[in-house]
Kinemage of the C-alpha trace (Angstrom):
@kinemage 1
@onewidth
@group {chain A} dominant
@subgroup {mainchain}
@vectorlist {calphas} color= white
{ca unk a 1} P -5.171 4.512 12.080
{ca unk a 2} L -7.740 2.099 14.060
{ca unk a 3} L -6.245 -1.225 15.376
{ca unk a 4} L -9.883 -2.189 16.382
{ca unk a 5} L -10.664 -3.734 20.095
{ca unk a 6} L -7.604 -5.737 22.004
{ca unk a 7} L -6.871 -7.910 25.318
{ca unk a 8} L -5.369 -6.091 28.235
{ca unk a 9} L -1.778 -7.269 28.108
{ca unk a 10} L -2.176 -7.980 24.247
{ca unk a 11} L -0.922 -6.955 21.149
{ca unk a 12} L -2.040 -5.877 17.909
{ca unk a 13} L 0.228 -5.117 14.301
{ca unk a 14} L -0.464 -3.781 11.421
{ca unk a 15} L 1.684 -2.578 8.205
{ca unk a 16} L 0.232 0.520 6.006
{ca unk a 17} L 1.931 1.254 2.077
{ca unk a 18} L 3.133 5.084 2.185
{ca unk a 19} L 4.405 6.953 -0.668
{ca unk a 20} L 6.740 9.195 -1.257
{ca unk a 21} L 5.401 11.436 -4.297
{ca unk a 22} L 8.479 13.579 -4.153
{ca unk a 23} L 11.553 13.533 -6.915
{ca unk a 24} L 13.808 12.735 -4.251
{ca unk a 25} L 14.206 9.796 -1.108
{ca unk a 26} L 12.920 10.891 2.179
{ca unk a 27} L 13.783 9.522 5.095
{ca unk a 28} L 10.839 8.442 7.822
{ca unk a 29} L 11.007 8.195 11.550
{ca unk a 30} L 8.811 8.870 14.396
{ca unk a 31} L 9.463 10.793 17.584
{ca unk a 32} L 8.281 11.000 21.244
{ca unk a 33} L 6.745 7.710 20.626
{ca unk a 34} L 4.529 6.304 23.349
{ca unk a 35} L 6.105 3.520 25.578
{ca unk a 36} L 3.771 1.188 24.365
{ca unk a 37} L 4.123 1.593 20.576
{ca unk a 38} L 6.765 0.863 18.032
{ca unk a 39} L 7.002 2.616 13.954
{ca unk a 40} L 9.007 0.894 11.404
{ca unk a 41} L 9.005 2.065 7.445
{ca unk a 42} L 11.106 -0.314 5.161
{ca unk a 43} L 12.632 0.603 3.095
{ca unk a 44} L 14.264 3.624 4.895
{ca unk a 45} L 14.569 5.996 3.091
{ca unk a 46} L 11.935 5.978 0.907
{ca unk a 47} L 12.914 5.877 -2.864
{ca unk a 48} L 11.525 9.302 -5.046
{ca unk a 49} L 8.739 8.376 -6.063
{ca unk a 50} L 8.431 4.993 -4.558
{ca unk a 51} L 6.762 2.965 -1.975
{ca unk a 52} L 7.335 1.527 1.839
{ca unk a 53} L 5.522 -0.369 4.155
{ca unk a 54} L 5.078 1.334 7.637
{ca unk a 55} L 4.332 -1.340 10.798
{ca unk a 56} L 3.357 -0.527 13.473
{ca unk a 57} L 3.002 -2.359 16.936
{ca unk a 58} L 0.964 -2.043 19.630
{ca unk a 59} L 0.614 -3.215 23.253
{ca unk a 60} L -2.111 -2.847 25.437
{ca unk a 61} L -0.750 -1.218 29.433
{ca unk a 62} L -3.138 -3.731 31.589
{ca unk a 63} L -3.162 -0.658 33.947
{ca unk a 64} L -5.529 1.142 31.480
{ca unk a 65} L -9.208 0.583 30.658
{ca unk a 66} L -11.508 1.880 28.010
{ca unk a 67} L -10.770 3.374 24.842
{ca unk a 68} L -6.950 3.972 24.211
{ca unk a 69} L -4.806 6.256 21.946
{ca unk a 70} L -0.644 5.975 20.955
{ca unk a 71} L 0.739 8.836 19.485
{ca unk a 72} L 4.127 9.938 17.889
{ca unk a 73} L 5.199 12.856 16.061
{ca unk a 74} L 6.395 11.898 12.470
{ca unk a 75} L 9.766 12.953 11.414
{ca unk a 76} L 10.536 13.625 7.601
{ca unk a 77} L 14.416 14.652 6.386
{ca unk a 78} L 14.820 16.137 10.242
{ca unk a 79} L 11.443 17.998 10.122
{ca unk a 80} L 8.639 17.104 12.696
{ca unk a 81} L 5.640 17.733 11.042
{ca unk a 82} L 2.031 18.733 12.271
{ca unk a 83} L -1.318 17.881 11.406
{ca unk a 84} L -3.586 20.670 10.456
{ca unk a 85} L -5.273 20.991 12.978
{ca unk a 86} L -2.033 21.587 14.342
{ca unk a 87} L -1.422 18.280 16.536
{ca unk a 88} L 2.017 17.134 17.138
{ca unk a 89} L 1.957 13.715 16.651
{ca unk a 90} L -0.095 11.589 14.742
{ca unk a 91} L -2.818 8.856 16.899
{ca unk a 92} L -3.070 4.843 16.199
């Protein structure tokens, strides 16, 4: 996800709907989260076949210029999952 351009020392939120296509509640959280960057999904855990909005909240490190990326490594039931390209965490 893209939080477009922000302010050393500033910071930027943003809230995404996920859903949860299964036929049974999962439950969403996020490890090995960079300092600077804080998940939320409510409601927690996600209803079968139901909807939650995941926030997410970033703040800029005035110690670092240019282009930035904050990762985490999404956590479903107890499983950390991967990307397909085989990444760990996911990128905002």
């Amino acid at each position: 996800m893209k939080c477009g351009n922000m302010e050393q020392g500033g910071q930027k939120s943003e809230s995404v709907l996920v859903a949860n296509i299964s036929d049974k509640p999962i439950k969403v959280s996020f490890a090995d989260a960079d300092e600077n960057l804080s998940i939320s999904v409510k409601p927690n855990p996600i209803p079968a076949g139901g909807t939650a909005e995941m926030s997410f909240t970033v703040k800029a490190d005035r110690k670092v210029w240019g282009k930035n990326t904050y990762e985490a490594a999404p956590v479903i039931d107890g499983k950390t999952y991967t990307s397909s390209e085989g990444h760990t965490k996911i990128g905002i």
